[in-house]
C-alpha positions in Angstrom: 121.6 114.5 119.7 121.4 112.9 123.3 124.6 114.4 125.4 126.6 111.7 127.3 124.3 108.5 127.9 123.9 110.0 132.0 121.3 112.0 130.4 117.5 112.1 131.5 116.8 110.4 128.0 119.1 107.3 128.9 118.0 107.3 132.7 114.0 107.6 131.3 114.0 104.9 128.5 116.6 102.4 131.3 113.7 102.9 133.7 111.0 101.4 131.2 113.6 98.4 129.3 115.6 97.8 132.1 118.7 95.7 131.3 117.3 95.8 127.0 118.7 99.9 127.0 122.1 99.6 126.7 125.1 102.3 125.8 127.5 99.7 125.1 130.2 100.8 123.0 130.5 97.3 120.8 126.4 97.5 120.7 126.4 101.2 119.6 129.3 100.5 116.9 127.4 97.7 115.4 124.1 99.4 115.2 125.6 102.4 113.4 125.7 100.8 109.5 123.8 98.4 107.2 125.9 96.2 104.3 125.8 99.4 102.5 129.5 101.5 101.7 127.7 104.4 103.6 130.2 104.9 106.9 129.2 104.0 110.1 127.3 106.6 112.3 126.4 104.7 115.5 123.5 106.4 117.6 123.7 107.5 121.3 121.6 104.7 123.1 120.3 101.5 121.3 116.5 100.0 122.7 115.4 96.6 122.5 112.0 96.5 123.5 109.5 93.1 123.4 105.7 94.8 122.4 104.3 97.9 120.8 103.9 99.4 124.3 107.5 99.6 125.2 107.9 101.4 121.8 105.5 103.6 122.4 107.1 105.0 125.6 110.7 105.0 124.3 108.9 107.2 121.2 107.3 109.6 124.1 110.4 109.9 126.2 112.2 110.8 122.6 109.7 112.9 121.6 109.4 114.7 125.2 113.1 115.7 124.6 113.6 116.3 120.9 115.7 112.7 120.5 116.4 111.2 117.2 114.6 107.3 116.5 116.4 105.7 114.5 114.1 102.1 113.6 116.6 99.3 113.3 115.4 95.5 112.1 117.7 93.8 111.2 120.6 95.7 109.5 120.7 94.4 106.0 119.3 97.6 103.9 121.9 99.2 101.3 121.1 102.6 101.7 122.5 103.8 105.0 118.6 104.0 106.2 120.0 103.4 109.9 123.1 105.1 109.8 122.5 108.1 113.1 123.2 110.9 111.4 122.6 112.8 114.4 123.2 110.3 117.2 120.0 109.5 119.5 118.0 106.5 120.5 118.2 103.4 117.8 115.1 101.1 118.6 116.2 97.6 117.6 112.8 95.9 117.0 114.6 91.9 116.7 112.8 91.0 119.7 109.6 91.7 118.8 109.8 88.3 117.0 105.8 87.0 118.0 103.6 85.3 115.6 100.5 87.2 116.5 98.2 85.5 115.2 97.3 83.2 111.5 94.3 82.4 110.2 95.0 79.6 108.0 91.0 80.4 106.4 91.5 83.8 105.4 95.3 83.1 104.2 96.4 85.8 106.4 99.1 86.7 109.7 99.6 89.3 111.9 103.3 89.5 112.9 106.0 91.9 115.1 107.9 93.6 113.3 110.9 91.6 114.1 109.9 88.6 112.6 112.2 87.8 109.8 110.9 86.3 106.5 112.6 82.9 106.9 111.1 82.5 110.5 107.7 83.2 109.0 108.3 80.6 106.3 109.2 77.9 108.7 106.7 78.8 110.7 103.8 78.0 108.2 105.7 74.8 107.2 105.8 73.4 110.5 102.1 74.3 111.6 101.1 72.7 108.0 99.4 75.5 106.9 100.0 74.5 103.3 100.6 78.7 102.9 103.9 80.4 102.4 104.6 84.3 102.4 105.7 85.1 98.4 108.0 88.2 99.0 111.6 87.6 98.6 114.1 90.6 98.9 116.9 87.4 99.2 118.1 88.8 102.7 116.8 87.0 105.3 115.3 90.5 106.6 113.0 91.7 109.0 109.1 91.7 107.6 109.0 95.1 109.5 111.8 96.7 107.9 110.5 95.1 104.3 107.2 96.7 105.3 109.1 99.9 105.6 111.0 100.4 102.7 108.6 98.5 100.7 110.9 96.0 99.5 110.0 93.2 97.0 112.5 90.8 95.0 112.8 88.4 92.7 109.0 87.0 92.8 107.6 90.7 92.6 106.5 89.6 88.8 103.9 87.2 90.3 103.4 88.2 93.6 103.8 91.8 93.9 105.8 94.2 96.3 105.0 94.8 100.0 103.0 97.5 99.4 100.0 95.0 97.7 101.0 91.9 100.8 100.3 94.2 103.6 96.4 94.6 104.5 97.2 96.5 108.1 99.8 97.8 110.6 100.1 98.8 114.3 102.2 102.0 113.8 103.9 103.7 116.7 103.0 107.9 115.7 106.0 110.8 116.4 104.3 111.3 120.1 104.3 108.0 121.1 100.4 107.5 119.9 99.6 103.8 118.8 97.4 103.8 115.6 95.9 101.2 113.7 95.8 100.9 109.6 94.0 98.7 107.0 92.8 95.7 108.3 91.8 92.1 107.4 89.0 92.7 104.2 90.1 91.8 101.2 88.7 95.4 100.1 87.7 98.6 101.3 86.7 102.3 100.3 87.1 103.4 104.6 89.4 106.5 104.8 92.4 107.5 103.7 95.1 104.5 103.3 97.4 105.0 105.9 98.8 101.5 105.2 100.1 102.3 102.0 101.6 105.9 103.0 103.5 104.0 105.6 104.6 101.1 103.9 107.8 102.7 101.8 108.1 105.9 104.2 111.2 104.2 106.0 110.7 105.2 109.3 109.9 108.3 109.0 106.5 108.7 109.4 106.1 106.2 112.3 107.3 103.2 113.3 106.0 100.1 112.1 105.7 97.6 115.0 103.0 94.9 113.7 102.3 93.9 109.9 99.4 92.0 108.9 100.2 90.3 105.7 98.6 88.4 102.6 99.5 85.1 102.4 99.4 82.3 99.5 98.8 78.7 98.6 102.1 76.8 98.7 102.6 75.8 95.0 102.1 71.6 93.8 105.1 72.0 92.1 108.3 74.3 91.1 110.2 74.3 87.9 113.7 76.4 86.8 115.4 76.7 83.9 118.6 78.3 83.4 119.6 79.7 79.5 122.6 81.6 78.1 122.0 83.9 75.5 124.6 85.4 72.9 124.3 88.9 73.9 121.7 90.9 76.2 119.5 92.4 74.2 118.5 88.8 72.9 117.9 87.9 76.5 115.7 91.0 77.3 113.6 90.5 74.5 112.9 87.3 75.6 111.8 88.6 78.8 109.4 90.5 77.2 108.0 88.0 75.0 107.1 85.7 77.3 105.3 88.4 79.8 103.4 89.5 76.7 102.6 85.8 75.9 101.0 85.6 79.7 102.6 82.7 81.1 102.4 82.9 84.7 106.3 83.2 85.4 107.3 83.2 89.3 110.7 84.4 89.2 112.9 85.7 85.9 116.0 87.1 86.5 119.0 88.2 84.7 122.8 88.4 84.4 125.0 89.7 82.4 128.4 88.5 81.2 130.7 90.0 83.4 128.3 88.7 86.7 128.3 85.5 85.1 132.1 85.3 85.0 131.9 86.5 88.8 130.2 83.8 90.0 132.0 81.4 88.4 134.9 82.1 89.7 133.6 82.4 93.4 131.4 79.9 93.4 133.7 77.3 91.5 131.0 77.0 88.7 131.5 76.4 84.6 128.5 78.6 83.2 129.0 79.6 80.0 129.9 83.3 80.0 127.1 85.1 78.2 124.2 87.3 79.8 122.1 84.4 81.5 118.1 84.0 82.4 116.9 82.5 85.1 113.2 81.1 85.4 111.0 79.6 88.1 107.6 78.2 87.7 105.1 77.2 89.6 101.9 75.5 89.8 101.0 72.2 89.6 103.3 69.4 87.7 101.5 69.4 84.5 101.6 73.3 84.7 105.0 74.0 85.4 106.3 71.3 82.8 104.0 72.7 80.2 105.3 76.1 81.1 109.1 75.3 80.7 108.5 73.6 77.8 107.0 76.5 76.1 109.3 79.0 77.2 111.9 76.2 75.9 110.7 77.0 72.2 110.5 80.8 72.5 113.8 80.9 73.5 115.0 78.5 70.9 113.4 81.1 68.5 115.3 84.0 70.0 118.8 82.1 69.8 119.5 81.6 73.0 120.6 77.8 74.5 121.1 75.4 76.1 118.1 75.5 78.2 118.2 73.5 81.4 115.2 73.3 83.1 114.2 70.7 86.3 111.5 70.1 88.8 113.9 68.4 91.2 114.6 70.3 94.4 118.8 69.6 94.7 118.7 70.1 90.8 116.7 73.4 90.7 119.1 74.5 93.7 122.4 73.9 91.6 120.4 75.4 88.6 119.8 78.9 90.5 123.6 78.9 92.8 124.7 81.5 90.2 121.7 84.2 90.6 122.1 83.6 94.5 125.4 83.9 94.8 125.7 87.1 92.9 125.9 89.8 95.0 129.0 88.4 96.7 130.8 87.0 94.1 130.6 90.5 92.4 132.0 92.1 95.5 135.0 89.1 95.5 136.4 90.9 92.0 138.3 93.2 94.4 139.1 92.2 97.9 138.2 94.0 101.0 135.5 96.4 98.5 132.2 97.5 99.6 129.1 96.9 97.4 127.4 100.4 95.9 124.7 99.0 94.4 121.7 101.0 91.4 118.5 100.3 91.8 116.8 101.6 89.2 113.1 100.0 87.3 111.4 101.1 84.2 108.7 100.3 81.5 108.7 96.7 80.7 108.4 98.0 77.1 111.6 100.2 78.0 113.7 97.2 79.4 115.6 96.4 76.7 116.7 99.5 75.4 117.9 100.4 78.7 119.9 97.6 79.8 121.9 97.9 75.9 122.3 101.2 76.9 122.9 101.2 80.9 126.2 98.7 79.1 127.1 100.7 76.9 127.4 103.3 79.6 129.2 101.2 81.7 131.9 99.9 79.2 134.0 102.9 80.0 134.1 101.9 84.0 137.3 101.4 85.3 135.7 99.5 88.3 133.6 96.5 87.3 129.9 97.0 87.1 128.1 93.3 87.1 124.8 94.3 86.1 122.1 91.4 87.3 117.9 92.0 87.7 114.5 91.0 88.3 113.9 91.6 84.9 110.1 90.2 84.8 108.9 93.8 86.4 111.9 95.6 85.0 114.1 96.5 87.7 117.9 96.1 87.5 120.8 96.6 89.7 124.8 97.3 88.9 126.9 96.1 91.8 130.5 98.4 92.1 132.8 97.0 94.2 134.2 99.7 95.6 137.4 100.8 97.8 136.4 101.7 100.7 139.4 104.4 101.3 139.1 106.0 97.8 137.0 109.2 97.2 138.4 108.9 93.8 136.4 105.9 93.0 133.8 107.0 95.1 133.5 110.3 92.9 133.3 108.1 89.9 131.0 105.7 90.5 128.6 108.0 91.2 128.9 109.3 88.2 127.9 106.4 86.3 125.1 106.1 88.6 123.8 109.5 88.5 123.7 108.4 84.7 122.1 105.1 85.0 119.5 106.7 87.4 119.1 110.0 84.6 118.4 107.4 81.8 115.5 105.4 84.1 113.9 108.4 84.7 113.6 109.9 80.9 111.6 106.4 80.3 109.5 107.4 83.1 111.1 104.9 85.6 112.3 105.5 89.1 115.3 105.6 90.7 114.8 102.6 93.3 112.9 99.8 92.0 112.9 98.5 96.8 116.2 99.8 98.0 114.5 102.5 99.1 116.4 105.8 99.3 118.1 106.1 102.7 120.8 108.7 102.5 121.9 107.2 99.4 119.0 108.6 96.9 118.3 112.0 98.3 119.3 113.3 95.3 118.0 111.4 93.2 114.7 111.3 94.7 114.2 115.3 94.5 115.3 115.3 90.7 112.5 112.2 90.5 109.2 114.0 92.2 109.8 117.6 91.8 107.3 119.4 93.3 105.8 116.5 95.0 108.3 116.8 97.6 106.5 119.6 98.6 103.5 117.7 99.8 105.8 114.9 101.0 107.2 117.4 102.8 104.0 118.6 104.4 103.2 115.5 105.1 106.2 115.0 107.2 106.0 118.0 109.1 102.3 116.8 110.0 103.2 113.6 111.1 106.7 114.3 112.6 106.3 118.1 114.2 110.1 118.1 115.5 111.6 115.9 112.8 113.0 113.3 115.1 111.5 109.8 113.2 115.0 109.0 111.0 115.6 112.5 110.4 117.4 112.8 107.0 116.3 109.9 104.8 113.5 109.5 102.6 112.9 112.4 101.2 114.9 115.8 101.3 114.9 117.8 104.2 112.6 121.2 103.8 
């Protein structure tokens, strides 16, 4: 931890940003927390540097004096993966914010790590590239900080995570080195994949300051459908049917009966209260029609119904207010709450049996536990809202996730389907490896000699 900001750290990184170093209590406080209910830790010194370069020497100067990094994009992970532990220099990476460069041919872009998924979208809209970057976490986040705890979202059943969108990254190395990973072939059997080591390390390892990433074809045309269903497990085996069946859904999500009720109440809307699918198709018009259609009759067969489905933008918007409006409206049950939010993903051929029995578990909770997912690759999430002041409540919500996490794992799932683990999952993490930590481990120590790249997070400590 850096002493009182006159120290040589503070003087050496001032000298290289200038003006972009700042100690600034208001600057510190905010850079000390994500949306998470983890409290605040600010750090010591908070960097905003412009280019990989200026990175580099903040990351020698930190490194020179045995300094915690703490990588920081922009602030919206739930896992207290920039909370400073142990003070030291947070490196705010916002400003890095440069299309690099697009090739429009290859359906490819190199970004900073700054640039946020939104800005990259609009981007490629107003250049008429006719592409459009598929990964959605639904934060407007940094592509850097996705990069970095591998994040995915709602069109992960299509699409995939991070980990298969990046092809390359400029990574900033404990010492300050620069190094350079993957690249722009669409295949190769060159060395070890650093890419993929980094991508999901969470800082740790080094710190991602350019991603190169795999773009797609903007779709003809988008369909949704919205469906109630009379209780869950009728809904999840719908999921499943129609992934076996092999039509090519973009987006299927879930809620349950109690989120359901949530947004309607925050949101002012009149769903029907019963666990809910969501669908989104896309292709071209005959394809996505044909798709809904289908889907349509398979869940007529299942008993669930009405299904709404349209292709018009303001229509599919209304359609789809209730999936993104979720979060929030579960954390408006109980005002002035924080959000502790599971993460867990198993077996597609698990799904069901889990979510029947994730409620059951959770029909005992004196807090309310509105339990929505991107059910088409089988990961769900259980938003607590949860007071802030109460260790009580704090004590037994973990609980129930401890439990929720124990049941993912005996189906061979994992205990973060893209929150990552942070400081939240350390636990859980260690009881999901076992010995792998070990090498994980090892392969921290080789990366990160004097343990200074987010110390704490990730993995357990050795």
């Amino acid at each position: 931890m850096l002493p009182p900001m006159q120290s040589r750290v503070s003087r050496q990184i001032k000298e290289v940003l200038g003006d972009r170093a700042t100690t600034e209590r208001a600057i510190l406080s905010d850079h000390g927390h994500d949306v998470s209910r983890h409290q605040s830790q600010p750090p010591d010194l908070v960097a905003f540097p412009v280019e990989t370069d200026e990175v580099a020497s903040i990351v020698r100067i930190c490194f020179e004096n045995d300094t915690p990094i703490i990588p920081y994009g922009t602030g919206t992970a739930v896992e207290g993966g920039v909370v400073a532990t142990r003070g030291g220099v947070c490196i705010n990476l916002s400003r890095m914010n440069q299309i690099v460069r697009l090739s429009v041919d290859d359906a490819d872009v190199t970004v900073q790590a700054g640039v946020t998924r939104k800005a990259l979208n609009d981007y490629l809209v107003e250049h008429e590239t006719g592409l459009t970057f598929t990964v959605d976490p639904g934060a407007d986040a940094s592509l850097g900080g996705m990069a970095a705890t591998n994040a995915s979202g709602s069109t992960a059943v299509r699409y995939g995570t991070m980990r298969e969108n990046v092809m390359g990254l400029t990574v900033v190395m404990a010492d300050g080195t620069i190094i350079h990973t993957g690249g722009r072939a669409r295949k190769s059997s060159s060395g070890y994949d650093l890419t993929r080591l980094m991508v999901g390390s969470e800082g740790s390892l080094g710190i991602i300051t350019e991603v190169t990433l795999r773009l797609q074809p903007m779709p003809a045309a988008v369909s949704s459908a919205v469906c109630p269903f009379p209780d869950i497990e009728r809904a999840v085996s719908t999921v499943i049917a129609v992934l076996t069946r092999g039509i090519p859904i973009a987006r299927i999500e879930l809620l349950d009966e109690v989120q359901i009720d949530a947004v309607n109440r925050y949101s002012d809307l009149e769903n029907e209260i019963k666990p809910t699918l969501f669908f989104e198709f896309h292709g071209s018009d005959t394809q996505v029609a044909e798709h809904a259609r289908t889907v349509e009759a398979m869940v007529a067969e299942s008993g669930g119904g009405p299904f709404e489905w349209s292709m018009d933008e303001t229509e599919r918007q209304k359609l789809w207010q209730a999936r993104h409006d979720g979060y929030y409206a579960s954390l408006a049950l109980r005002d002035g709450s924080v959000g502790y939010v599971t993460d867990v993903c198993v077996p597609i051929s698990e799904l069901a049996a889990c979510i029947v029995k994730s409620k059951e578990i959770l029909a005992n909770s004196p807090i309310p536990a509105p339990l929505f997912g991107h059910v088409g690759d089988g990961n769900y999430h259980v938003v607590f809202p949860l007071d802030p002041a109460s260790e009580e409540e704090l004590q037994i919500v973990s609980t129930y996730h401890q439990q929720l996490v124990d049941l993912a794992l005996s189906v061979g799932g994992t205990c973060t389907g893209e929150h990552g683990i942070g400081i939240g999952k350390l636990d859980a993490v260690a009881k999901e490896h076992g010995a792998a930590i070990s090498v994980m481990q090892s392969i921290k120590q080789a990366l990160d000699p004097k343990n200074i790249l987010n110390p704490g997070k990730a993995i357990p400590e050795s």
